[in-house]
C-alpha positions as CSV (number, residue, x, y, z in Angstrom):
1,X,41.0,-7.6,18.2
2,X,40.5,-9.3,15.2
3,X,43.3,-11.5,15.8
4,X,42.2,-12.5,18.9
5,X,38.7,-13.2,18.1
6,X,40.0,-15.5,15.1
7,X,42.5,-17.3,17.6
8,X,39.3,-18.4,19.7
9,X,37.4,-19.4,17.1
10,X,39.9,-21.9,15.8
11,X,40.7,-22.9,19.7
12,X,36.9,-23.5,20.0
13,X,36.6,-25.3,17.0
14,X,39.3,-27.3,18.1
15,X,38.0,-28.2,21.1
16,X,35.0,-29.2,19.8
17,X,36.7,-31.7,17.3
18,X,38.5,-33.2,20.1
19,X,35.3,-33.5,21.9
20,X,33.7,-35.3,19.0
21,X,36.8,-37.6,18.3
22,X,37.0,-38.8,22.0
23,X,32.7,-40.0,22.3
């Protein structure tokens, strides 16, 4: 569980960098 939680965190802040980078 913990593993998994961490996984989405970094996938979320990922996709919220990408987000940024692209506007």
């Amino acid at each position: 569980q913990q593993q998994q939680q961490q996984q989405q965190q970094q996938q979320q802040q990922q996709q919220q960098q990408r987000a940024t980078n692209c506007s």
